[in-house]
SELUMSE-501694 format. One line per 3 residues: number of its first residue (from 1); for each residue x, y, z of C-alpha. Coordinates in steps of 0.001 Angstrom, whole numbers. Layout:
<nodes>
NUM = X,Y,Z  ...
</nodes>
This chain:
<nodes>
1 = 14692,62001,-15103  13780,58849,-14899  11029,57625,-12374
4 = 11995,54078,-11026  10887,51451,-9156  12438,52827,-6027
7 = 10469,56683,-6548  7001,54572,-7223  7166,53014,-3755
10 = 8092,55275,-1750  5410,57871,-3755  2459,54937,-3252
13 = 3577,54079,355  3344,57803,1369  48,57905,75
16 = -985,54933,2136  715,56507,5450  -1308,59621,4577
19 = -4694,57882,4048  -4152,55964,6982  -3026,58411,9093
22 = -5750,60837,8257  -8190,58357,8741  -6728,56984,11723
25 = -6874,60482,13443  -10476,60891,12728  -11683,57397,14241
28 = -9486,58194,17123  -11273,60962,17696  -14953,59712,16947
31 = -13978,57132,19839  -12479,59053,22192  -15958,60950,21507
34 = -17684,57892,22269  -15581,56994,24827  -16517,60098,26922
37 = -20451,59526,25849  -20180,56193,27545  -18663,57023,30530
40 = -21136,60256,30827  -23997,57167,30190  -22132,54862,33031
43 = -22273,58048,35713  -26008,59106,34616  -27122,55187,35274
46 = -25206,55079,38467  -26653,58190,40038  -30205,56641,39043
49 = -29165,53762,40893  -27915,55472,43689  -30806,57378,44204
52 = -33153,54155,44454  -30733,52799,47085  -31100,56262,49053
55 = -35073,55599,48806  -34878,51829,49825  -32280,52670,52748
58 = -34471,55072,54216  -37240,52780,53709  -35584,50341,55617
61 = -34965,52298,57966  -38434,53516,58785  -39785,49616,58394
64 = -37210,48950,61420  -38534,51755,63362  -42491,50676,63076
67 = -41017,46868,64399  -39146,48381,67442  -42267,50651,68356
70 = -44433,47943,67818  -42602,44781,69412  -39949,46564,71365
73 = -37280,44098,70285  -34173,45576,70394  -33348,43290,67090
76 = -35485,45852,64907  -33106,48533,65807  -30699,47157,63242
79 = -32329,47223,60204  -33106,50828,61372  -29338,51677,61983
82 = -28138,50265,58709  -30553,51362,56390  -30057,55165,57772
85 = -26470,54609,57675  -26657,53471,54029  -29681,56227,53212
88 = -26666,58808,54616  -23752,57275,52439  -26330,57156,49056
91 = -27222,60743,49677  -23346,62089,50118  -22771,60008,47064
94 = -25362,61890,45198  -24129,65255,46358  -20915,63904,45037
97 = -21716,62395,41527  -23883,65436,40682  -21917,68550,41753
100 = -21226,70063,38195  -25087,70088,37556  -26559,73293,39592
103 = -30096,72471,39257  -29515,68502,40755  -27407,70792,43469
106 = -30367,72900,44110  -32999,69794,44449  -30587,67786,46487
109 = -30164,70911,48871  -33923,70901,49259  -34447,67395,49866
112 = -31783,67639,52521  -34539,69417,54844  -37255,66636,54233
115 = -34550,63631,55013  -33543,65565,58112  -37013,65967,59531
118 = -37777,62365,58677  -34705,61295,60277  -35538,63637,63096
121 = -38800,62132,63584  -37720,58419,63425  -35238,59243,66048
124 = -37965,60840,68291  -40107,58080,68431  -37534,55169,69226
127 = -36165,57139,72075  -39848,57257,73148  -39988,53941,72941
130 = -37120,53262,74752  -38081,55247,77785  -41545,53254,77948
133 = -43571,55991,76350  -44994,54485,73494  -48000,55908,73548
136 = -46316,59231,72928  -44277,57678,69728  -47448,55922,68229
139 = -49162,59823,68658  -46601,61034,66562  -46321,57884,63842
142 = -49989,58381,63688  -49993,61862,62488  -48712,61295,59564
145 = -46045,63836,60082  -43387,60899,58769  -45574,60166,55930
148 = -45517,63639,54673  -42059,63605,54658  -41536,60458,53179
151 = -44269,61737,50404  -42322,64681,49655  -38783,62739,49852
154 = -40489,60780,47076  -41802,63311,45273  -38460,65261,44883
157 = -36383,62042,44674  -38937,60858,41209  -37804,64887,40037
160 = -34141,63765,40857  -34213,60725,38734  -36552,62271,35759
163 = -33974,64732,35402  -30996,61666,35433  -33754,60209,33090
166 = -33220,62862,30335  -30021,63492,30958  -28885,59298,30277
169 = -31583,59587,27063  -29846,62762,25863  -26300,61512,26166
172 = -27305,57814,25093  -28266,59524,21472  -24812,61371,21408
175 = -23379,58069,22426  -25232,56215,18725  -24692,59482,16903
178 = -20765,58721,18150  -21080,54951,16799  -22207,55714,13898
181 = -20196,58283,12768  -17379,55346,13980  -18641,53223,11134
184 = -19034,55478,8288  -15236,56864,9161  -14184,52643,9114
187 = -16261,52156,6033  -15068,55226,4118  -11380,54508,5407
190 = -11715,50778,3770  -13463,51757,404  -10759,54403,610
193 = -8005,52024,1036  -9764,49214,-1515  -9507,51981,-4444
196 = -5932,53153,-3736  -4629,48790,-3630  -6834,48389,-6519
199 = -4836,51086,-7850  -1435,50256,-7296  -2523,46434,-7622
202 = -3426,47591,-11557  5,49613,-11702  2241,46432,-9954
205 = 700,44032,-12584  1249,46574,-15566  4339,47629,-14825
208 = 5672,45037,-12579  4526,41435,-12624  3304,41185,-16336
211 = 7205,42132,-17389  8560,39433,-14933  5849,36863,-16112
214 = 7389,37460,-19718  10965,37343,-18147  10218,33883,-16924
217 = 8510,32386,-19746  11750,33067,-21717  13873,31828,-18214
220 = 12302,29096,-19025  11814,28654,-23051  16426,29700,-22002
223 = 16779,26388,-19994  15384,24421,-22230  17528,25607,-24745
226 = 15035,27372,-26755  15317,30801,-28857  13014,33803,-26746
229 = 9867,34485,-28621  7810,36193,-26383  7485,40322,-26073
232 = 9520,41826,-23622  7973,44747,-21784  10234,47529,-22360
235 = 9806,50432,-19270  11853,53434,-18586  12606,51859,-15235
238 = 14413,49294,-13353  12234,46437,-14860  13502,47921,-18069
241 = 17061,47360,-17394  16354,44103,-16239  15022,43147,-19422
244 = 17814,44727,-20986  20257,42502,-19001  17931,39442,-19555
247 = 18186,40026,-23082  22337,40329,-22863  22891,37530,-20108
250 = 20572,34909,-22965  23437,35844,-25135  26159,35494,-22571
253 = 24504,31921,-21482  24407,30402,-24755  28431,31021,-24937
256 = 28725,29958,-21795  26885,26931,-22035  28695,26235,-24948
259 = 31676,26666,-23293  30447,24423,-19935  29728,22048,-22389
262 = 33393,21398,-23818  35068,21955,-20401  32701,19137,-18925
265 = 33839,16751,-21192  37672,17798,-20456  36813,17061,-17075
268 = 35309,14043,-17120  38104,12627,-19280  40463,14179,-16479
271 = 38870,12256,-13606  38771,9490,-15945  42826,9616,-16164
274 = 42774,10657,-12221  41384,7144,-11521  43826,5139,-13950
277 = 46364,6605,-12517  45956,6525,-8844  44661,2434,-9844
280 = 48346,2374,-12077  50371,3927,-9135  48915,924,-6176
283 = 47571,3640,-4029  44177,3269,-2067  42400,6208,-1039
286 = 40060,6785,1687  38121,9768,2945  36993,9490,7120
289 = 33696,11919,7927  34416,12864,11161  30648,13634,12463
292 = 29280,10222,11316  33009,8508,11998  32604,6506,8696
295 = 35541,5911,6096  34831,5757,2286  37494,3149,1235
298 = 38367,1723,-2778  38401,-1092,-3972  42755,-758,-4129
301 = 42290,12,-360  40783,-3178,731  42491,-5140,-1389
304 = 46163,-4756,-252  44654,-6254,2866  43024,-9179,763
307 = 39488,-8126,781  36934,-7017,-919  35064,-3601,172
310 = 32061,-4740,1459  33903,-7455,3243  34940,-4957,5319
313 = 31741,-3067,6079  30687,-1237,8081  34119,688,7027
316 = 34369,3079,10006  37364,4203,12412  36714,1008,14417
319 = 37099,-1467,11830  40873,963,10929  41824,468,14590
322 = 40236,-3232,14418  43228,-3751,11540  46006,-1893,12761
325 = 48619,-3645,14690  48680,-3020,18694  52154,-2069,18589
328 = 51936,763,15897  48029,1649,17146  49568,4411,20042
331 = 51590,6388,17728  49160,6499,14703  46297,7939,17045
334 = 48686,10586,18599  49700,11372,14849  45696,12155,13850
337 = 44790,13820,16919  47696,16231,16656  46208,16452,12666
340 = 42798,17179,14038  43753,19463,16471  45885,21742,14350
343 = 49618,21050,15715  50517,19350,12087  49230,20562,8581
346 = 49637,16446,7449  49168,13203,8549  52262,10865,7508
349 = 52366,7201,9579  53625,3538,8525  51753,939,10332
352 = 51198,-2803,9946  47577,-4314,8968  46634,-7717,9408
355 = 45722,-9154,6045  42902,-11833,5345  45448,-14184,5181
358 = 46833,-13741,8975  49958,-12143,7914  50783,-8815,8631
361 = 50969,-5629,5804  52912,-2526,5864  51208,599,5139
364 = 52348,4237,4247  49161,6887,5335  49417,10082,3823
367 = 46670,12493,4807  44953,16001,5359  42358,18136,6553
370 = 40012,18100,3509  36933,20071,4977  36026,22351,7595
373 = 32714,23710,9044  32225,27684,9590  34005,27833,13405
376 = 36745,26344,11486  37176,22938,13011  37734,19970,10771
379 = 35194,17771,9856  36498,15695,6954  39863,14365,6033
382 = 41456,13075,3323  44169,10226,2489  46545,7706,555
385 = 47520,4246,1482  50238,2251,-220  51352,-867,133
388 = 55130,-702,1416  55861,-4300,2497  58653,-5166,-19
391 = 60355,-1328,614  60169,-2673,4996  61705,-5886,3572
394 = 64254,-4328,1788  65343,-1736,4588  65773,-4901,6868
397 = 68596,-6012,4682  69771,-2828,4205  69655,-2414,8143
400 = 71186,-5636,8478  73784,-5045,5619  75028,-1939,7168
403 = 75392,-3688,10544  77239,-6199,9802  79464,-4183,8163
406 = 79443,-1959,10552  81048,-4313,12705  83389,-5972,10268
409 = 84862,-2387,9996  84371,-1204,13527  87703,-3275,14735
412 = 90046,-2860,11567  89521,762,11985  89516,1155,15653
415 = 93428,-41,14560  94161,1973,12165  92780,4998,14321
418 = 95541,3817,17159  98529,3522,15083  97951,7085,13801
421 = 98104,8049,17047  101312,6853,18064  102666,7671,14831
424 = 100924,11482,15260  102191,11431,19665  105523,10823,18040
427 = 106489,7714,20062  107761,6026,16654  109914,9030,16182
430 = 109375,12314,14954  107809,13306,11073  108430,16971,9388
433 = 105314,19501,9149  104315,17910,5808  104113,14553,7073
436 = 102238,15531,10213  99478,17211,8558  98813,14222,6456
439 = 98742,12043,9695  96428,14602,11320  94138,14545,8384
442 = 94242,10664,8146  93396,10795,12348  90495,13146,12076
445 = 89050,10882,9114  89759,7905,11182  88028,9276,14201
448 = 85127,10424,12460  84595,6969,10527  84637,5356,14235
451 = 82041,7751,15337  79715,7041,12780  80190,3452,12784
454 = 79058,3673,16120  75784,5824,15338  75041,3469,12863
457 = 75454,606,15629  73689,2745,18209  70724,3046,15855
460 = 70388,-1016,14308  70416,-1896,18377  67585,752,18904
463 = 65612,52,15754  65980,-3969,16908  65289,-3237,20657
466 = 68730,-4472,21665  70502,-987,23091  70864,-2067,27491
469 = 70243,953,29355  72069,648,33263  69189,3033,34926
472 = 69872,4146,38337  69832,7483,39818  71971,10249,38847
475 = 72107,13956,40439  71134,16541,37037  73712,19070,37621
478 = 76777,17052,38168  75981,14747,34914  75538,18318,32735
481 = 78632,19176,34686  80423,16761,33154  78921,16999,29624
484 = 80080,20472,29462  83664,19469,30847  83716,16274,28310
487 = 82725,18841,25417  85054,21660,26563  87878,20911,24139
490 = 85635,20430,21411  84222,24248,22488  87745,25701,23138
493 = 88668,24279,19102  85904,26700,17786  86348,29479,20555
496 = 82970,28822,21932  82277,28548,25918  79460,26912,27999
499 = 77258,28649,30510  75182,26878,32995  72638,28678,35127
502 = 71243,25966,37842  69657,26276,41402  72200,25036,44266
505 = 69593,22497,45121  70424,18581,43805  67632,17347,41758
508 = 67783,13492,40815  66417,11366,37990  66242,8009,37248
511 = 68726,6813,33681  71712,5662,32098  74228,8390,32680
514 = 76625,7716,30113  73596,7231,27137  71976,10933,28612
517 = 75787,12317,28456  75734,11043,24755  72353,12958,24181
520 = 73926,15908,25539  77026,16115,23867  74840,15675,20726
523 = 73170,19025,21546  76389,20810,22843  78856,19754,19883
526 = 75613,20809,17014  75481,24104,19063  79349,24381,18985
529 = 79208,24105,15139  76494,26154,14041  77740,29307,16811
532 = 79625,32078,15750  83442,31738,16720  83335,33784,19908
535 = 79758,33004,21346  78326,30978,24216  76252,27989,24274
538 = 73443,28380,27527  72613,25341,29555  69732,25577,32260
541 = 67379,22934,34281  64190,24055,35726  61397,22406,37695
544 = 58115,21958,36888  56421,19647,39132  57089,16319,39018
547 = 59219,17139,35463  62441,18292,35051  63634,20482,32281
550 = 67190,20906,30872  67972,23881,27794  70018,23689,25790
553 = 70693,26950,23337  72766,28895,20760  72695,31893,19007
556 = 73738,30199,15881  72323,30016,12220  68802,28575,13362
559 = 67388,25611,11799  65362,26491,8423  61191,25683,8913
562 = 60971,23116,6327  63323,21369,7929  61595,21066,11442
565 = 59522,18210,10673  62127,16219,9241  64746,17182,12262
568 = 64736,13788,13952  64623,11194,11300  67334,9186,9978
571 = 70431,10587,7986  68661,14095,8203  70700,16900,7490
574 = 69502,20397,7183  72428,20837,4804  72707,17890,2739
577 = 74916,19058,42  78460,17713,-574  80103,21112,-201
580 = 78307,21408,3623  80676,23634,6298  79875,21450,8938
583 = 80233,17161,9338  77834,14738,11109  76459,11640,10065
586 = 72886,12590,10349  71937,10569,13064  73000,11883,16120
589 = 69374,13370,16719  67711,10369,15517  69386,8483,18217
592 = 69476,11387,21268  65616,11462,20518  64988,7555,20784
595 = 67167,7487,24086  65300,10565,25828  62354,8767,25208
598 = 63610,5296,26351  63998,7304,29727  60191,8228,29222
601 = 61151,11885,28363  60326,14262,25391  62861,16204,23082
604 = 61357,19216,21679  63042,22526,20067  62339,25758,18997
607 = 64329,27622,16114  64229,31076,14305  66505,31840,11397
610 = 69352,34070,12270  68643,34232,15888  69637,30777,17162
613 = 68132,27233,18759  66526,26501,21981  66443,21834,22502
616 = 64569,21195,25781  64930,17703,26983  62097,17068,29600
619 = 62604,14362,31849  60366,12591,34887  62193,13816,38233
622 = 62637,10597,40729  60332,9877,42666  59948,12016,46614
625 = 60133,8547,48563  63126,7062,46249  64930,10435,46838
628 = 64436,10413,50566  65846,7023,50180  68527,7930,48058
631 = 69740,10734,50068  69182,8515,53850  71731,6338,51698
</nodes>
């Protein structure tokens, strides 16, 4: 079985705990053997002491007695009161610290008899005194009666304290025997403890460090691409499978490296392409640190703006705000902080940049979340620029193309769309079934040319700021009242209804009626063709403060996810194909979205495939005073 690394420890640190503990045990009891000594020292000293205090008390005492007799001042008789008092307390205390030694008892006892009789006698004599018989008290004080008994109080209070005496010498030489034994326990414990390291020490160097030493020199002779030459230390134990591996990873690294070597190169001839092409393809990158709110720009970025790179230093988020025009600045900031927060996975934005030369460039920003700390939140992000002046230029003619002839078809058409309808009413007389479902196909192609002639109108006027909006106050539920009525045929053609769930109460805004009637017959006629022949479309408004909220939903198709964030641009179609079920010109969003927000209101949806759509149009609810006004009116 083999006896590891793992085994050796634990086998070496058990030892240790044993030593230790042993050891430990032993001092702990030498001191709490010492401990005891010394206190047994401490009491001995203190009885001596208060034994000397009982003698000087009653000392005291008798001094104040031979004043009072002598002077008969009453001020003597305090000395005499105090020091008997304190003689008393001394002598209890003695009773008290000596009461487990009989033979201090016994002496005490006896010397009980002599204090009395002294205190007897002083007492005597100073009520003599007191009564004007001093003669009487200096008899007494001068028959030595009070010396005997102070003699003999000494006599037996010297015994007392020779007995303390060698009692405190006795227990002060169990007290060194106790230190001493103390030190040879510590010194045996560390000579103990100095073998048993030195020891393991050896054993850890044998077995331990000189293997890794070897294992280092030949980490080290590896790095520097040298062949191993030193002895490897070969144990039946984990050092000896490390030495093992060592031995097979060497082996594995010089393949590796090998291979590192070749796939370095590849890269570096990668990045070298990388850069030729992004300089090839007129793109400038730029990478903005969001803790230090620098941008790292190229050269290709600073030069569609006619600059050089340091030029523009220091190249931060000011100096990109500094450059951006005020007109685009709002709705490139709401685009990154809706990036930074998490609401978009991309950042996609054309804005104008002033160039060095005055004159203003178009740019297209491409960018993403590139690096994010440990809580998750973003911290770096990464981009594209491109230069997209001449593809702006060229949508202006288009724009302009398609406008003008836009118009020039507008009125030929409007025409043509009125004689088919006499011809289909059958003023002009009346046509068999063949001919009438070639005029109702040429109608319905007619009318649908018309209507997108008109989108395309409706959005050049937007897109050039030109589209009048009459805004005065209109009452919600009568205007979606009358979208629902002006979209019922459409409805009743596909066998789809309208519901519409509203409180009784009139709630007012402030727009153009007939352009918010557009938006919502929009909504209505998409939800029309996307239901299921037999379904409802649901219409609700709601309050929410000072907002006012109008739903619009089907249980239709849904709208598909990669779709969503292309729902409101231009000629968007979530079925583009040729062979599409359902018509539209692709720009009936585009243009209900630009109108709700010319009101100062927000479109927003929500879709699931196979379940259906949910468009919310939120608008600003008029004002309390101007509807007080309105309805005074």
């Amino acid at each position: 079985m083999k006896f590891g690394l793992r085994r050796k420890f634990i086998l070496a640190f058990s030892i240790l705990v044993l030593i230790s503990v042993s050891n430990f045990a032993l001092l702990w009891f030498a001191q709490q053997n010492a401990a005891e000594q010394q206190e047994w020292i401490n009491h001995t000293q203190k009885v001596i002491h208060e034994s000397e205090s009982f003698l000087g008390n009653l000392k005291n005492a008798e001094t104040g007695q031979r004043g009072f007799l002598l002077t008969h001042r009453l001020e003597y008789l305090e000395p005499y009161n105090i020091g008997l008092a304190k003689a008393q307390e001394n002598f209890s205390s003695l009773k008290f610290y000596t009461q487990d030694n009989i033979q201090q008892q016994k002496l005490l006892n006896n010397l009980k008899i002599d204090v009395d009789n002294k205190v007897k006698e002083l007492g005597e004599t100073i009520e003599l005194a007191r009564r004007n018989m001093t003669i009487e008290a200096m008899t007494i004080v001068n028959s030595d009666i009070g010396k005997q008994y102070m003699d003999s109080i000494r006599q037996k209070i010297q015994k007392f304290k020779d007995e303390e005496y060698r009692l405190l010498n006795e227990r002060q030489e169990q007290f060194e025997q106790s230190k001493q034994l103390i030190m040879i326990l510590s010194i045996s414990e560390t000579l103990l403890l100095i073998v048993f390291i030195a020891i393991v020490a050896y054993s850890i160097q044998r077995g331990i460090i000189s293997p890794l030493i070897n294992l280092n020199r030949n980490t080290l002779r590896m790095i520097d691409g040298k062949n191993i030459d030193f002895p490897l230390i070969n144990t039946n134990d984990e050092i000896g499978e490390l030495t093992s591996s060592f031995q097979k990873m060497n082996s594995t690294v010089n393949s590796t490296m090998a291979e590192l070597s070749i796939a370095k190169n590849e890269a570096k001839l990668k990045e070298q392409r990388l850069n030729e092409i992004i300089w090839s393809a007129n793109v400038g990158t730029w990478q903005w640190n969001l803790k230090t709110d620098e941008i790292t720009i190229n050269e290709r970025w600073a030069e569609m703006m006619g600059y050089l790179t340091i030029e523009l230093m220091p190249t931060d988020f000011r100096m990109w705000k500094s450059h951006t025009h005020a007109d685009d600045l709002k709705e490139m900031l709401e685009k990154i902080d809706k990036l930074i927060s998490g609401n978009v996975d991309y950042f996609h934005n054309e804005t104008r940049r002033r160039h060095k030369n005055g004159s203003w460039v178009w740019f297209l920003d491409r960018g993403k979340v590139s690096e994010r700390d440990s809580d998750g939140k973003p911290i770096r992000v990464s981009g594209t620029s491109s230069d997209i002046s001449k593809r702006k230029q060229a949508d202006q003619l288009k724009s302009e193309f398609i406008s003008t002839v836009s118009h020039e078809l507008r009125t030929p058409l409007t025409s043509i769309k009125g004689s088919l309808g006499l011809l289909k009413s059958g003023v002009l007389g009346k046509f068999h079934d063949r001919s009438m479902s070639m005029l109702e196909v040429a109608y319905n192609n007619s009318e649908r040319l018309v209507l997108l002639i008109n989108d395309i109108l409706d959005v050049e006027k937007m897109a050039i700021g030109k589209m009048d909006f009459d805004m005065k106050p209109i009452e919600v539920n009568h205007m979606i009242n009358e979208a629902i009525e002006s979209n019922k045929g459409y409805g009743e053609q596909h066998d789809i209804s309208f519901q519409y769930s509203y409180t009784g109460d009139p709630i007012y805004i402030e727009g153009d009626k007939n352009r918010l009637i557009q938006v919502f017959s929009n909504l209505m006629s998409n939800a029309v063709k996307f239901s299921q022949q037999g379904e409802k479309v649901y219409l609700s408004t709601s309050l929410d403060d000072d907002l006012v909220h109008i739903t619009i939903k089907d249980h239709g198709a849904g709208i598909p996810k990669e779709f969503h964030a292309r729902l409101f641009e231009k000629f968007t179609q979530a079925d583009s194909s040729t062979t599409r079920k359902v018509g539209g010109s692709g720009l009936g969003l585009n243009i209900a979205k630009t109108i709700v927000e010319e009101h100062n209101g927000t479109i927003t949806f929500e879709s699931e495939m196979g379940k259906g759509t949910i468009f919310t149009i939120t608008l600003p609810k008029l004002s309390a005073s101007s509807e007080k006004s309105l309805n005074i009116n």
